[in-house]
N, C-alpha and C positions, 0 to 999 in steps of 0.2 A: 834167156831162151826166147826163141820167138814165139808171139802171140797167137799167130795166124795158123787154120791148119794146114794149109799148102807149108807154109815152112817147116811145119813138122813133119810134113809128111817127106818134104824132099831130105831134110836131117836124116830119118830116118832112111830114107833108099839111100841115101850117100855112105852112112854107117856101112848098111850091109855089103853094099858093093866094095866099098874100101878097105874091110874085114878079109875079102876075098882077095884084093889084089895085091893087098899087102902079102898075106900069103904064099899068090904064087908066083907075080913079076918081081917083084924086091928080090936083090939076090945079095946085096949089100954085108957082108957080114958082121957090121957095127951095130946093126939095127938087133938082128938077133930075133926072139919072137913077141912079135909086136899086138898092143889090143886096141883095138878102138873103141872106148868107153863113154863116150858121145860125140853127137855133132848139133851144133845151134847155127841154124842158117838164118841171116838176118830174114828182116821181112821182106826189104827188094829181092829177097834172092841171089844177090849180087854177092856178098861173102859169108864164107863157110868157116865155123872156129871148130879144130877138130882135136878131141883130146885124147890123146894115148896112153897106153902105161907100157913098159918093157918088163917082160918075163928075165927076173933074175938079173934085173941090172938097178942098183942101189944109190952109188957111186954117183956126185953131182957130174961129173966129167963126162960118164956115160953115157947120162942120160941126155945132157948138152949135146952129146955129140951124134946120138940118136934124131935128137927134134933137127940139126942141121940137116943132117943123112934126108929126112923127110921131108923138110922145105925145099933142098935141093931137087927133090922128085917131085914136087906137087905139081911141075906143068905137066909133066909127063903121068903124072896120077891123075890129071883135071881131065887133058886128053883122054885117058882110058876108060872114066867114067862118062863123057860122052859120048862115047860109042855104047855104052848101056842106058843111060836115064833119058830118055825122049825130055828135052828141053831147050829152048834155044840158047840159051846160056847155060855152061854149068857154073855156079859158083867158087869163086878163088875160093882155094884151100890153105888154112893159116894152122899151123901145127902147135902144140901146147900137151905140154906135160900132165898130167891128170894125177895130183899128190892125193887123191882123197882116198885110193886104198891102201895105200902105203900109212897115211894117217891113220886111216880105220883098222888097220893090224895093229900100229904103236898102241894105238888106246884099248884094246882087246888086251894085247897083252899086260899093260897097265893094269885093268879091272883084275885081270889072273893073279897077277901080282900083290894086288890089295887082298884081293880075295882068301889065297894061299897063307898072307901073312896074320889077315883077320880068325881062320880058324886055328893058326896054330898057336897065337894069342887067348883063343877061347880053351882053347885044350891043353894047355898052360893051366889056365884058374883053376 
């Protein structure tokens, strides 16, 4: 993540705005309902790492073919946000998979699973 707060702060405006355009210009229907779950904007400002997750898409193929769907569009998403972010440059947009809530359900349910088995182990004895 970038150190500087200008990078965070454009991360930040490029999240929100890209949150929205995914939204309403994406019409793609591979893509499905998409989140933007960060963005780390170097400190030139020069590239954008922007991580997503797909609603109810699991399947490595989909998700593959989701981040393509998205790379394919990032000129046309770069364009879009600068007609919103007052900047001389917007930042290349580089798309990336964001495994960490999908991880953080597997291990939830894992804990459930210990857990379920720990009291019915107690309640056995």
């Amino acid at each position: 993540m970038a150190t500087n707060s200008r990078a965070a702060r454009v991360g930040d405006q490029i999240q929100r705005d890209l949150a929205v355009l995914l939204q309403r210009e994406m019409k793609d229907p591979r893509l499905g309902i998409v989140t933007v779950s960060a963005v780390e904007v170097s400190s030139d400002l020069q590239n954008a790492k922007v991580f997503v997750t797909f609603l109810g898409k699991e399947a490595a193929q989909e998700i593959k073919d989701g981040i393509e769907v998205l790379s394919h569009a990032a000129g046309f998403l770069r364009s879009q946000l600068a007609k919103s972010i007052r900047m001389r440059s917007v930042p290349a947009l580089r798309f990336f998979y964001d495994k960490s809530i999908s991880e953080g359900q597997k291990m939830s349910s894992l804990i459930e699973q210990a857990i379920s088995s720990d009291q019915a182990n107690h309640s056995d004895s």
